[in-house]
N, CA, C and O atoms as a printed pandas DataFrame, in Angstrom:
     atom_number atom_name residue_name chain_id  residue_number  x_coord  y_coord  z_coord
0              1         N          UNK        A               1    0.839   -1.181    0.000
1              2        CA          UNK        A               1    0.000    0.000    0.000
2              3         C          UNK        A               1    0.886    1.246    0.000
3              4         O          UNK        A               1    1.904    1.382    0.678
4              5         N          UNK        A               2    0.310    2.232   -0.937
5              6        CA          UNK        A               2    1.617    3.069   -0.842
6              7         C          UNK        A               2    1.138    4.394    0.373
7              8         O          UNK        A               2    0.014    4.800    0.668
8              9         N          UNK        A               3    2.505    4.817    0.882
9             10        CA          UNK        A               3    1.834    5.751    1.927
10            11         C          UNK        A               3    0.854    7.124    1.491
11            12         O          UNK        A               3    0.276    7.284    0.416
12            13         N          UNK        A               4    0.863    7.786    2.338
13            14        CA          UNK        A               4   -0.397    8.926    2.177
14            15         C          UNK        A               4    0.796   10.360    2.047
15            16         O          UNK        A               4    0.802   11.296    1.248
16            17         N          UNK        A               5    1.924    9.957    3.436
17            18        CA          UNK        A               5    2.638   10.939    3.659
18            19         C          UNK        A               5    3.869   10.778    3.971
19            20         O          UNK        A               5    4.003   10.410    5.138
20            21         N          UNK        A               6    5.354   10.976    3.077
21            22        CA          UNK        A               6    6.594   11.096    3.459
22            23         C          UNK        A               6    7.320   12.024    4.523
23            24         O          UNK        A               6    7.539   13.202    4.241
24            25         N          UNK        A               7    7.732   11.433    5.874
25            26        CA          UNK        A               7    8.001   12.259    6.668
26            27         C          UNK        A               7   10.078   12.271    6.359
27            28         O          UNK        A               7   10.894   11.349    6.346
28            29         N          UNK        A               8   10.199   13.487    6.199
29            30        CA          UNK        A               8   12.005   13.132    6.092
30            31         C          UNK        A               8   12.060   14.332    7.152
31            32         O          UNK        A               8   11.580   15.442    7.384
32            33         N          UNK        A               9   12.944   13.400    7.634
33            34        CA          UNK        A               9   13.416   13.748    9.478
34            35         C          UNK        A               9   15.065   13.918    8.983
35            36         O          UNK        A               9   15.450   13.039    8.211
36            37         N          UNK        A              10   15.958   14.865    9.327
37            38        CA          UNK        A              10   17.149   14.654    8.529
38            39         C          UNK        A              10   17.930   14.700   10.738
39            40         O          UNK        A              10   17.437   14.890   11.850
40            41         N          UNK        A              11   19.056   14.447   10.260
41            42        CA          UNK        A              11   19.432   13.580   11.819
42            43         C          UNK        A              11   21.112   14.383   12.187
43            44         O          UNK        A              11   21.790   14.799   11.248
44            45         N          UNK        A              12   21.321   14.434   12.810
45            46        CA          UNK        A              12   22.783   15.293   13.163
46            47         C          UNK        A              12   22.993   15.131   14.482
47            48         O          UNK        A              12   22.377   15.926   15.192
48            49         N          UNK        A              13   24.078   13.879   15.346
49            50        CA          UNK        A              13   23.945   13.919   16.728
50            51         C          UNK        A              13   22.492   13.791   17.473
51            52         O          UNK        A              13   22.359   14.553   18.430
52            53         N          UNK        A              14   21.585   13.093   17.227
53            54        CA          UNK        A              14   20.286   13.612   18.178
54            55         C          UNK        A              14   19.854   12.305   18.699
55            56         O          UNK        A              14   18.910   11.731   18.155
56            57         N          UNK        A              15   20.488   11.764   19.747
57            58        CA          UNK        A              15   20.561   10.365   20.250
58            59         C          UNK        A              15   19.552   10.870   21.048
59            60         O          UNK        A              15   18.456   10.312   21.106
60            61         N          UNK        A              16   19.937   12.338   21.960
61            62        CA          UNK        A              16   18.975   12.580   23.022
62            63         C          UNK        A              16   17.702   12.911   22.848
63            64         O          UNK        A              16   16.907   13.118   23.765
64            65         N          UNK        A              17   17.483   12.969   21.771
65            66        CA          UNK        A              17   15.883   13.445   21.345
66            67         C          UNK        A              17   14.998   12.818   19.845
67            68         O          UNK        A              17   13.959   13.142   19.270
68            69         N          UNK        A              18   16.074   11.755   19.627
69            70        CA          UNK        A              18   15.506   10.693   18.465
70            71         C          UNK        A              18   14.054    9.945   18.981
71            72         O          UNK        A              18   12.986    9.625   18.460
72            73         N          UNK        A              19   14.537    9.887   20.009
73            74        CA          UNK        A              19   13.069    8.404   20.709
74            75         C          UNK        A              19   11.689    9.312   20.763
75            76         O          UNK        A              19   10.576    8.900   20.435
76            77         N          UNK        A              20   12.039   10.788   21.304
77            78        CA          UNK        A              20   10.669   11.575   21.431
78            79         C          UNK        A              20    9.901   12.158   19.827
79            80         O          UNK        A              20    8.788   12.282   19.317
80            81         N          UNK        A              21   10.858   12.307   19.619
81            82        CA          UNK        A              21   10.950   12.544   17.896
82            83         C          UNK        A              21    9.838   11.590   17.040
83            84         O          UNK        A              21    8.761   11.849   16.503
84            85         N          UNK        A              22   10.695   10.278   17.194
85            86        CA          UNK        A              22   10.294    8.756   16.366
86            87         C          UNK        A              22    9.048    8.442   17.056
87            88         O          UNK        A              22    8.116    7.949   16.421
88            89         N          UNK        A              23    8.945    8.710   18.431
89            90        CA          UNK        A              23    7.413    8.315   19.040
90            91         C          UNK        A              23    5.929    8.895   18.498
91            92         O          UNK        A              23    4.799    8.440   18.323
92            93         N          UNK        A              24    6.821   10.534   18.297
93            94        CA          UNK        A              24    5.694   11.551   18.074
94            95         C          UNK        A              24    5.234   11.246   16.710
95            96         O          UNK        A              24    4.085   11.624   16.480
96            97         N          UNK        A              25    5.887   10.620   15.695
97            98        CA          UNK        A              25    5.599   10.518   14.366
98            99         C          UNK        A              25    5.196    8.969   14.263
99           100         O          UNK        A              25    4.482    8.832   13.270
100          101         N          UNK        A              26    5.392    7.784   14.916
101          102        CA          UNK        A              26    4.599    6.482   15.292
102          103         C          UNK        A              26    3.419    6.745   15.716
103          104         O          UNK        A              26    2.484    6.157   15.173
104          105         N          UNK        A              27    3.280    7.237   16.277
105          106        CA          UNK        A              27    1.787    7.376   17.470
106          107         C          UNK        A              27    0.861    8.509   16.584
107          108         O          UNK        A              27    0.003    9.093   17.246
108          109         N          UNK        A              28    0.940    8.763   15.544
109          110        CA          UNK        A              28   -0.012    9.656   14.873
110          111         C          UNK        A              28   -1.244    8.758   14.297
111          112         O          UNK        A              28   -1.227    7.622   13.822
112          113         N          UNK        A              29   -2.484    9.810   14.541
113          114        CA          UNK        A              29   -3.624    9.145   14.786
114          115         C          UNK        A              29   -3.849    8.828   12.765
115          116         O          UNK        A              29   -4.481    7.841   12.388
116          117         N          UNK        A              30   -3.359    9.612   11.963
117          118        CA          UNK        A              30   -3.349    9.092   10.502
118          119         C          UNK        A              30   -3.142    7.046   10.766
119          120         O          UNK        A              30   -3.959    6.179   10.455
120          121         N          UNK        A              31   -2.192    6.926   11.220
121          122        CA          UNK        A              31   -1.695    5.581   11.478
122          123         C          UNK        A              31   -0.625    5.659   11.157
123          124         O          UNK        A              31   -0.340    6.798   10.786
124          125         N          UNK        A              32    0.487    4.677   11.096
125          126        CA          UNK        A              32    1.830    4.795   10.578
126          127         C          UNK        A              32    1.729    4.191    9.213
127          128         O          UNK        A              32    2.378    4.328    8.176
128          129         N          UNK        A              33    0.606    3.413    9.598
129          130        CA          UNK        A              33    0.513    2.590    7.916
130          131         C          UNK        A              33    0.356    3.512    6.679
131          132         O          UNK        A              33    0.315    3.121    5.512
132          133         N          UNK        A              34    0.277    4.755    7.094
133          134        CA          UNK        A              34   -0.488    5.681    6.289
134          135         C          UNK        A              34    1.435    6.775    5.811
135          136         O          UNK        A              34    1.694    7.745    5.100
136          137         N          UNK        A              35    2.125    6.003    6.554
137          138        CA          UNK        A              35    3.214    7.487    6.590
138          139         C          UNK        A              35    4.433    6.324    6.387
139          140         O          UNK        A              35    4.599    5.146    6.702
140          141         N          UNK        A              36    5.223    7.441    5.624
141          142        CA          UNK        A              36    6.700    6.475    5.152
142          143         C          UNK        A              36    7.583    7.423    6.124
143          144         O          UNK        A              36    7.700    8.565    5.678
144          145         N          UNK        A              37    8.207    7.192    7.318
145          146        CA          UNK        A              37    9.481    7.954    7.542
146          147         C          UNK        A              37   10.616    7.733    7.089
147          148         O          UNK        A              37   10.872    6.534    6.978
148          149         N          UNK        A              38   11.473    8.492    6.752
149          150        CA          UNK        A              38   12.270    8.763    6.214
150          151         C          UNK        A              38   13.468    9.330    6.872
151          152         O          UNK        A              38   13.618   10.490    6.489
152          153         N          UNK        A              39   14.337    8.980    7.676
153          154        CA          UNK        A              39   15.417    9.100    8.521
154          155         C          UNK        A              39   16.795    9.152    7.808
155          156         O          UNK        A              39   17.473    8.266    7.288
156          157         N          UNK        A              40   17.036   10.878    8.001
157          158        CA          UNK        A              40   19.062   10.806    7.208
158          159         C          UNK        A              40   20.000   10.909    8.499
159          160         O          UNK        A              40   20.069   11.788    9.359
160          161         N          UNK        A              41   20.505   10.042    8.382
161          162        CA          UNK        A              41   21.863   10.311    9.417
162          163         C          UNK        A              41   22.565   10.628    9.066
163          164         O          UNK        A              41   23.250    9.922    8.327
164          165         N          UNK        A              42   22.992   12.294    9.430
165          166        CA          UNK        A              42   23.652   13.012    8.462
166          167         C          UNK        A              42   24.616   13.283    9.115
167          168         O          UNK        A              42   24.760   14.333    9.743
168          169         N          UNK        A              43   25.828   11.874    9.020
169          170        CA          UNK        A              43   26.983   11.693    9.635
170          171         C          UNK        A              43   27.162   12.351   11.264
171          172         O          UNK        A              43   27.795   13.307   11.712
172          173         N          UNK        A              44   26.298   11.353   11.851
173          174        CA          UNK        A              44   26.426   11.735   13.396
174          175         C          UNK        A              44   27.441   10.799   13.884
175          176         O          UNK        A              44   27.551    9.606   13.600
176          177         N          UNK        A              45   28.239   11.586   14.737
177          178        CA          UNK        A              45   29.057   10.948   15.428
178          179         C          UNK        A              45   28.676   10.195   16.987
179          180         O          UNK        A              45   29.540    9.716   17.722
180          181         N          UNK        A              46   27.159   10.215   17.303
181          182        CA          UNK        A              46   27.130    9.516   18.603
182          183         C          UNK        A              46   26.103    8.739   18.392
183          184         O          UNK        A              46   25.662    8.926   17.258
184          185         N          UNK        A              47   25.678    8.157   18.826
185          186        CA          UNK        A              47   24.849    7.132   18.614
186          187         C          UNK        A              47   23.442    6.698   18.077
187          188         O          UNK        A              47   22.847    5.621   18.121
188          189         N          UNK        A              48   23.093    8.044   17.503
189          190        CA          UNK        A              48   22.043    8.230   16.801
190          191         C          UNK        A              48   21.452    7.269   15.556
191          192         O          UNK        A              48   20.245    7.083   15.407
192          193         N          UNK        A              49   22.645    6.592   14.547
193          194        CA          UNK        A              49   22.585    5.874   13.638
194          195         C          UNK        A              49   21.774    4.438   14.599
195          196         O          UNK        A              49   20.636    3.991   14.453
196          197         N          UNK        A              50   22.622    4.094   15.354
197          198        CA          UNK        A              50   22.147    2.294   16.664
198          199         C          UNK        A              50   20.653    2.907   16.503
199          200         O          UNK        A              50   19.964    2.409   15.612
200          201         N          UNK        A              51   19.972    4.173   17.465
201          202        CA          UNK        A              51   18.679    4.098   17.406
202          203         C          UNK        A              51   17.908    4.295   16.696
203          204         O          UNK        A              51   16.729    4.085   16.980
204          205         N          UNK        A              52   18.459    4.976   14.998
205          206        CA          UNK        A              52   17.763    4.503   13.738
206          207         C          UNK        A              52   17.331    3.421   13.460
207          208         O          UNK        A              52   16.168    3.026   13.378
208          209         N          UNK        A              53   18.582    2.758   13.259
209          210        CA          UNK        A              53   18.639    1.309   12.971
210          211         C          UNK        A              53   17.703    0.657   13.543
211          212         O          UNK        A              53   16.916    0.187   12.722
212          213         N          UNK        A              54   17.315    0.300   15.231
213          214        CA          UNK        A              54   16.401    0.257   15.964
214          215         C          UNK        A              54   15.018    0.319   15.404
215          216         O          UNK        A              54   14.352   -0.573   14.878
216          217         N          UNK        A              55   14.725    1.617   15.644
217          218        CA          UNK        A              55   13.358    1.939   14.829
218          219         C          UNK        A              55   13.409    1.353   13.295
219          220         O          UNK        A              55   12.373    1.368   12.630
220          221         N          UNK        A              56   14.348    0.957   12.872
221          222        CA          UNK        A              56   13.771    0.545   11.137
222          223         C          UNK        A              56   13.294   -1.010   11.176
223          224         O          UNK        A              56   12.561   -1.544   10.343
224          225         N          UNK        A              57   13.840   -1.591   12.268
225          226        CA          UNK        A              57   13.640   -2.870   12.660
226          227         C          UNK        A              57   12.483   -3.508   12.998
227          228         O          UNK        A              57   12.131   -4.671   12.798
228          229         N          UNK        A              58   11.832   -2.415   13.642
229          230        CA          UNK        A              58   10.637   -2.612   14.842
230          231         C          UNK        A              58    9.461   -2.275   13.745
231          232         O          UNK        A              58    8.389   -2.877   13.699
232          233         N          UNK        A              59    9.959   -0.910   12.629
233          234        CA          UNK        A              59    8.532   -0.863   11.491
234          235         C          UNK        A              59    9.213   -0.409   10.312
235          236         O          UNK        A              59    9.330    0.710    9.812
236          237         N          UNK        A              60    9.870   -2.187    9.806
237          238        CA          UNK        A              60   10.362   -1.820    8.460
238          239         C          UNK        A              60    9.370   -1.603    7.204
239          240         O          UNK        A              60    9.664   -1.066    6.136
240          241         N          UNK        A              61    8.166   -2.129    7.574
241          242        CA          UNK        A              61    7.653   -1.302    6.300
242          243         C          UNK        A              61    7.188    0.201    6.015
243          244         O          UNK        A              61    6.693    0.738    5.024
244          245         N          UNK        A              62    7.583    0.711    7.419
245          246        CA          UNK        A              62    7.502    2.285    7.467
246          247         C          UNK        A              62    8.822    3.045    7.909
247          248         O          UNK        A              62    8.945    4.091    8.546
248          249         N          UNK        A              63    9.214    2.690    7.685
249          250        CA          UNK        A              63   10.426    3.326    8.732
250          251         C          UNK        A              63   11.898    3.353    7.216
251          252         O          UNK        A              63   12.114    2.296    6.623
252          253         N          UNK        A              64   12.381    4.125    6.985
253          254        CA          UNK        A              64   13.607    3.928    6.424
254          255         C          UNK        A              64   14.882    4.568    6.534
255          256         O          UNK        A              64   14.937    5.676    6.001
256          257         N          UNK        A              65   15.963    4.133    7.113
257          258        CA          UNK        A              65   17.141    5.002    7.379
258          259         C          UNK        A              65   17.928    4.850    6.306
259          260         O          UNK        A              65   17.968    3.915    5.506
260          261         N          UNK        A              66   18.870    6.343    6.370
261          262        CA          UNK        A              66   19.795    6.662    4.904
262          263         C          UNK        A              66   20.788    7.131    5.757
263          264         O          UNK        A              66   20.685    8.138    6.458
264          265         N          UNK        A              67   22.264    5.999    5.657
265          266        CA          UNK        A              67   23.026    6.798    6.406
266          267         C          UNK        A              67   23.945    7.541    5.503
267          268         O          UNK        A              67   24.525    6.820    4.691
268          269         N          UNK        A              68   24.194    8.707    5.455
269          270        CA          UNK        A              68   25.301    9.410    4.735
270          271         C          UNK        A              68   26.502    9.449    4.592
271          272         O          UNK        A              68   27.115    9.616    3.538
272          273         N          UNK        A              69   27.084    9.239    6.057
273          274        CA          UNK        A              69   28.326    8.741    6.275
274          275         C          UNK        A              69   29.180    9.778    6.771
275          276         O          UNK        A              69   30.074    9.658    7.608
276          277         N          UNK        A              70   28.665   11.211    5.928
277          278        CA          UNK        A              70   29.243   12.367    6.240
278          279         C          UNK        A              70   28.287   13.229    6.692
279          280         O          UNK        A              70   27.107   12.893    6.789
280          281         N          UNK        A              71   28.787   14.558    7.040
281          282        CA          UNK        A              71   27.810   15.395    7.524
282          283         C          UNK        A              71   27.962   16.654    6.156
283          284         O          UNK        A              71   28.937   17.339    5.849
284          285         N          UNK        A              72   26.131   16.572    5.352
285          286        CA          UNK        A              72   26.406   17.253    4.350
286          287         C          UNK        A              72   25.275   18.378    4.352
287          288         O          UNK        A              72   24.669   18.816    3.374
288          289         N          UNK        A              73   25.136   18.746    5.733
289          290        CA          UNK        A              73   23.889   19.758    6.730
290          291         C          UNK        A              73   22.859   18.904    6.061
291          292         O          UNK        A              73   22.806   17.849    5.429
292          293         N          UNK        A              74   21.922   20.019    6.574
293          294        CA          UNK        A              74   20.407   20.083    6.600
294          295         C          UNK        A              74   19.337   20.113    5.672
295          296         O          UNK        A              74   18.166   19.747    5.779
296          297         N          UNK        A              75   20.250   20.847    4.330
297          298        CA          UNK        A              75   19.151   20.886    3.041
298          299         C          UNK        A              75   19.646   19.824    2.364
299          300         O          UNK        A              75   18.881   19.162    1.663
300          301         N          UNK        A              76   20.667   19.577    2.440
301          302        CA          UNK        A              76   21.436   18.460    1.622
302          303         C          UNK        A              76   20.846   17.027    2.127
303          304         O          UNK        A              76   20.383   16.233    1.308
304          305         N          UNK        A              77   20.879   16.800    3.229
305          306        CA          UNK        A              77   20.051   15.734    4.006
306          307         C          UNK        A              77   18.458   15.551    3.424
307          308         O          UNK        A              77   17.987   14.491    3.015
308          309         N          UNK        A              78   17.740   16.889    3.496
309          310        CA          UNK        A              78   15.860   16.380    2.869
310          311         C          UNK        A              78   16.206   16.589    1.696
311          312         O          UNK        A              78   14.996   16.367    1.755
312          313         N          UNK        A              79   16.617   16.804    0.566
313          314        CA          UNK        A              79   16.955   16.656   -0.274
314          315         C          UNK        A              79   17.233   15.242   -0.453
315          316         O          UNK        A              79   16.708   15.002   -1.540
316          317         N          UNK        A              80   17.641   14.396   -0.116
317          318        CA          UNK        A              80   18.125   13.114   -0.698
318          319         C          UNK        A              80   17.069   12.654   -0.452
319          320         O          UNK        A              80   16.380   12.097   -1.307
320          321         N          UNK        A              81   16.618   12.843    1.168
321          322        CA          UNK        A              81   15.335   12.466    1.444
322          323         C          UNK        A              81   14.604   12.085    0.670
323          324         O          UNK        A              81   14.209   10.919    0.695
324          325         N          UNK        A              82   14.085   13.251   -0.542
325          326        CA          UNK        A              82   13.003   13.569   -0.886
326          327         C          UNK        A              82   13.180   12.812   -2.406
327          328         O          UNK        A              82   12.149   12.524   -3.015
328          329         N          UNK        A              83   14.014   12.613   -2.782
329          330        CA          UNK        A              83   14.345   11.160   -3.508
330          331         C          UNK        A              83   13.876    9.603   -3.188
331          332         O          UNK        A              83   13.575    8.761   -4.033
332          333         N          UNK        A              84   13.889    9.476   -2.077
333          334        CA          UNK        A              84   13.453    8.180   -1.713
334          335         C          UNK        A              84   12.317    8.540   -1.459
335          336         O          UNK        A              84   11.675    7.512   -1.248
336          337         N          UNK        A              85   11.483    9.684   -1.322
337          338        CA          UNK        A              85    9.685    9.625   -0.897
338          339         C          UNK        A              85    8.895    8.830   -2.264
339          340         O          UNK        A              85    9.033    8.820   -3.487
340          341         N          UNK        A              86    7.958    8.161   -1.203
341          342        CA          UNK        A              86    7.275    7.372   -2.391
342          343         C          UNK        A              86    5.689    7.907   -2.531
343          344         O          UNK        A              86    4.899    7.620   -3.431
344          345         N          UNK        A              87    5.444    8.846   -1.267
345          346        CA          UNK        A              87    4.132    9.365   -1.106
346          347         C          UNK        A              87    4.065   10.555   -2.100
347          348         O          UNK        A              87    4.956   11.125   -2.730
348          349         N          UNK        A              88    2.547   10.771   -2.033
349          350        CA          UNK        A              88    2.283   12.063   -2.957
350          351         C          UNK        A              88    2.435   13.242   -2.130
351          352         O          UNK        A              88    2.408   14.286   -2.783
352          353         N          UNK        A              89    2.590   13.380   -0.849
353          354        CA          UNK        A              89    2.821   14.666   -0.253
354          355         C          UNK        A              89    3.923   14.306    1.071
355          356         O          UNK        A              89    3.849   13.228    1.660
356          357         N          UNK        A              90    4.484   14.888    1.273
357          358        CA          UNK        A              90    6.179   15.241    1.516
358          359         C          UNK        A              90    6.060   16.049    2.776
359          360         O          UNK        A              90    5.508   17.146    2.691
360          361         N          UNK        A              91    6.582   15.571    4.107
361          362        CA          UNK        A              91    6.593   16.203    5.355
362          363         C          UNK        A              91    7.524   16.524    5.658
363          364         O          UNK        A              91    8.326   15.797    5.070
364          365         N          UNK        A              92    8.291   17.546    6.550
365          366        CA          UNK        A              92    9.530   17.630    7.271
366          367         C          UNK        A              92    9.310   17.798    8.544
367          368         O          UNK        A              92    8.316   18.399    8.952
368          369         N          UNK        A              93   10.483   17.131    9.555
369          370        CA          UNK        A              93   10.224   17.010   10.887
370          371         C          UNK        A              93   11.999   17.318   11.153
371          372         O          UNK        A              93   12.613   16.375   10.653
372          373         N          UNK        A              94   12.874   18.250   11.726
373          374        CA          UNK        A              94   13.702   18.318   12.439
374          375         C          UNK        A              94   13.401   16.987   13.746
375          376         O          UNK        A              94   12.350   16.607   14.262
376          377         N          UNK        A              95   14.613   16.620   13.915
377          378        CA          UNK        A              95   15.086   15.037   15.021
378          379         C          UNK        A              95   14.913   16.213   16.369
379          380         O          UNK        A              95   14.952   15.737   17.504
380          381         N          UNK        A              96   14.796   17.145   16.273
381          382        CA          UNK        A              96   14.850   17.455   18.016
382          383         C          UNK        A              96   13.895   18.200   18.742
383          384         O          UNK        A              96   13.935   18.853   19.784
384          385         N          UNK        A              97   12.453   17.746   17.359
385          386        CA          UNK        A              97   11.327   18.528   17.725
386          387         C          UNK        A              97   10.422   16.717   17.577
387          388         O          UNK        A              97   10.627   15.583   17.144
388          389         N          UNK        A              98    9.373   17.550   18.293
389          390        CA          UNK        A              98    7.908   16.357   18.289
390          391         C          UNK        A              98    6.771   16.722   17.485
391          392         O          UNK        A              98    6.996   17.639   16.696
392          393         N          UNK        A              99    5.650   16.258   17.481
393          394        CA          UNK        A              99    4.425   17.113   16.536
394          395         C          UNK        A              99    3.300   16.134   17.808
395          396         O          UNK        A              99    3.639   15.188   18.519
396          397         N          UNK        A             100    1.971   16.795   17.710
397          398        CA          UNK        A             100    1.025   16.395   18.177
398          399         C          UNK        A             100    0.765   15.304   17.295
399          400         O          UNK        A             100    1.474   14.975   16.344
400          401         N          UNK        A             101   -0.560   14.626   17.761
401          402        CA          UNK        A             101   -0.734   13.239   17.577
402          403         C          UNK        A             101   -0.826   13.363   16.257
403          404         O          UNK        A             101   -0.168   12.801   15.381
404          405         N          UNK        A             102   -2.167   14.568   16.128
405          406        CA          UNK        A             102   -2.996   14.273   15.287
406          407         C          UNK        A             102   -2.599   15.272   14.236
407          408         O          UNK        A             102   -3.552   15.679   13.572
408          409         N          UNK        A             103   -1.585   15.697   13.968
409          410        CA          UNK        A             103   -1.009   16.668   12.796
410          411         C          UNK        A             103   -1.239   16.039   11.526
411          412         O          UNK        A             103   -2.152   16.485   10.831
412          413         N          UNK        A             104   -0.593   15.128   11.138
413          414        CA          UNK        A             104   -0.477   14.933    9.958
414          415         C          UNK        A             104   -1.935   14.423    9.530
415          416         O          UNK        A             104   -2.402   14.688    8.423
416          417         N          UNK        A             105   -2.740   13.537   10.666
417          418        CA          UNK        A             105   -3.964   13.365    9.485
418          419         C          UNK        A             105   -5.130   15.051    9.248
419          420         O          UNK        A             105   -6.127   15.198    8.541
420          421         N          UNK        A             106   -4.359   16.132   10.262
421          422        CA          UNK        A             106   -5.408   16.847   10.326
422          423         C          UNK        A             106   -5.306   17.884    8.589
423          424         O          UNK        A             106   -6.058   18.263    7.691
424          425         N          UNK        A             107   -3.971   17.938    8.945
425          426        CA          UNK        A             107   -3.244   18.558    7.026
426          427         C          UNK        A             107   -3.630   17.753    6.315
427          428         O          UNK        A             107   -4.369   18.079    5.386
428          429         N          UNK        A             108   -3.160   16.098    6.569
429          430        CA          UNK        A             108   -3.977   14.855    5.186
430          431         C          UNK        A             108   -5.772   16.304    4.408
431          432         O          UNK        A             108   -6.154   17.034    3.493
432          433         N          UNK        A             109   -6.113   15.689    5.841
433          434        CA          UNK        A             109   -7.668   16.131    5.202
434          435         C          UNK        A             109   -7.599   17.517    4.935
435          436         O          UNK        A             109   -8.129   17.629    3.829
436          437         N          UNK        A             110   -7.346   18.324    5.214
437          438        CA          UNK        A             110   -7.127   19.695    4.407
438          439         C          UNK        A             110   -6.767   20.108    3.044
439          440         O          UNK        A             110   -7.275   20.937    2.290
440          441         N          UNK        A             111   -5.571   19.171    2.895
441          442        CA          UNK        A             111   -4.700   18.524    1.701
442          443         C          UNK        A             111   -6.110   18.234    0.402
443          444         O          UNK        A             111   -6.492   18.773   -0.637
444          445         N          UNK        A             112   -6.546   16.921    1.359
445          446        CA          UNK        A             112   -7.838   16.448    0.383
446          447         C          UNK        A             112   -9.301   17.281    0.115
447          448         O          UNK        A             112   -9.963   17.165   -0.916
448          449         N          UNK        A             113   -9.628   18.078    1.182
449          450        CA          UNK        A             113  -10.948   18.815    1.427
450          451         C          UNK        A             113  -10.891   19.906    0.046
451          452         O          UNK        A             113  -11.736   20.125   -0.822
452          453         N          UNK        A             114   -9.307   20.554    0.294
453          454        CA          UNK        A             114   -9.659   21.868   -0.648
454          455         C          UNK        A             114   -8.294   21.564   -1.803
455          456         O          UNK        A             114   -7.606   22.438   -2.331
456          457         N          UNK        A             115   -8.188   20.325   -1.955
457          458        CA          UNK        A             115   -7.114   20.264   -2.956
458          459         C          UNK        A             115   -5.704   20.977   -3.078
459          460         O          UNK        A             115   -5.095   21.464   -4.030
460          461         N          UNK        A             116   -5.405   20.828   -1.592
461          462        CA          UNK        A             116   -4.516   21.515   -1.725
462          463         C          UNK        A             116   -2.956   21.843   -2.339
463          464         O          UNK        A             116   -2.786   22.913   -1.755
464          465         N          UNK        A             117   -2.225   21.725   -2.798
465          466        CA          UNK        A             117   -0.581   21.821   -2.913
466          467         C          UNK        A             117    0.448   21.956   -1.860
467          468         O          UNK        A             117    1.641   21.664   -1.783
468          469         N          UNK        A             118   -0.339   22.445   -1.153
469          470        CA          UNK        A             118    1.108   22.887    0.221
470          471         C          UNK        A             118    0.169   23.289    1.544
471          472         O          UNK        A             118   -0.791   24.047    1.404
472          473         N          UNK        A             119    0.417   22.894    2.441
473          474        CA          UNK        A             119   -0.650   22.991    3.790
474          475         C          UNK        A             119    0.482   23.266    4.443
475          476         O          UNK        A             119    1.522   22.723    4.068
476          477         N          UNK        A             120    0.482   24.142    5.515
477          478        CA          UNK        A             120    1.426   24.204    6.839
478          479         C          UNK        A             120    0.332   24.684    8.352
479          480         O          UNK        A             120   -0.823   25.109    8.333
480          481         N          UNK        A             121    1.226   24.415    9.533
481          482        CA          UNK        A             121    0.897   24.381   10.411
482          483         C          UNK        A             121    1.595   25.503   11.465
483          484         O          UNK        A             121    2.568   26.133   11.050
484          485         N          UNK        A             122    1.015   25.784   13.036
485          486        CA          UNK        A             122    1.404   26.679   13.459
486          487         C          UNK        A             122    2.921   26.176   14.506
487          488         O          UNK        A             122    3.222   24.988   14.616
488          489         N          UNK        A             123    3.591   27.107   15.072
489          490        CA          UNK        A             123    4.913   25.949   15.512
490          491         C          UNK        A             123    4.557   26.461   17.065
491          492         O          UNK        A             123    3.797   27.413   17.244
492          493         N          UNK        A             124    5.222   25.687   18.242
493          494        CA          UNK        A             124    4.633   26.008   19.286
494          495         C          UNK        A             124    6.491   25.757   20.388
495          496         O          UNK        A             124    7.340   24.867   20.344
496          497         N          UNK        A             125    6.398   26.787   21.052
497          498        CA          UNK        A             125    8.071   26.299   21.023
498          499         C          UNK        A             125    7.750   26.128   23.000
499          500         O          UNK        A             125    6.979   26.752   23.728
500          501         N          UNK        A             126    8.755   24.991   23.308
501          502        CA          UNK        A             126    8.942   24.783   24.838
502          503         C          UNK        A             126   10.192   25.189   24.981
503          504         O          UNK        A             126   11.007   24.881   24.111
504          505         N          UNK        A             127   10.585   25.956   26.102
505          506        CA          UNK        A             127   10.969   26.726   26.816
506          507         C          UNK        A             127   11.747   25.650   27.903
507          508         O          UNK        A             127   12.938   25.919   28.058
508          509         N          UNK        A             128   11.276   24.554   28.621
509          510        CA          UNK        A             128   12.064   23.916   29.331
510          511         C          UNK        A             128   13.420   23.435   29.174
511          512         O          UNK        A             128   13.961   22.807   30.084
């Protein structure tokens, strides 16, 4: 089944905030069945690649890691990304942020309601 929505998460060092990251984009009420992630490890040096790897294991038919090997930043990273998306609409998620549950199916249907091309959302920043 092909997905609904390509999430490319591009990755740099973020061991400490991969799991909250990968949870927030599993646990979306769309389903996961509905979403291809898309994970670049964009040549991290700590252990971030092990808990990719991890997650590709646990939902390989959703889950896909690209390791780079080097560090070639941030646009260069969704960019490759966005080569391997197989969905018709294309998400980005920075590794050291989360999203509410229900984000992506709430854009899905917006996407579909008014035909859209490009939907965005509001950003909400924590302070702790």
């Amino acid at each position: 089944m092909k997905p609904k929505i390509s999430v490319i998460i591009p990755c740099y060092n973020s061991e400490n905030f991969i799991t909250r990251c990968a949870q927030s984009l599993i646990n979306q009420t769309i389903g996961i069945e509905n979403l291809e992630l898309i994970f670049i490890n964009d040549g991290s040096t700590d252990n971030t690649l092990i808990k990719l790897n991890e997650l590709e294991t646990l939902f390989p038919n959703n889950i896909m890691v690209i390791d780079l090997g080097e560090n070639l930043k941030q646009g260069t990273a969704r960019n490759i990304g966005i080569q391997y998306a197989n969905a018709d609409y294309i998400g980005f998620v920075d590794s050291d942020d989360w999203i509410e549950e229900s984000m992506y199916e709430k854009l899905y249907m917006i996407m579909q309601q008014y035909n859209c091309d490009i939907v965005g959302c509001c950003l909400m920043v924590d302070l702790d």
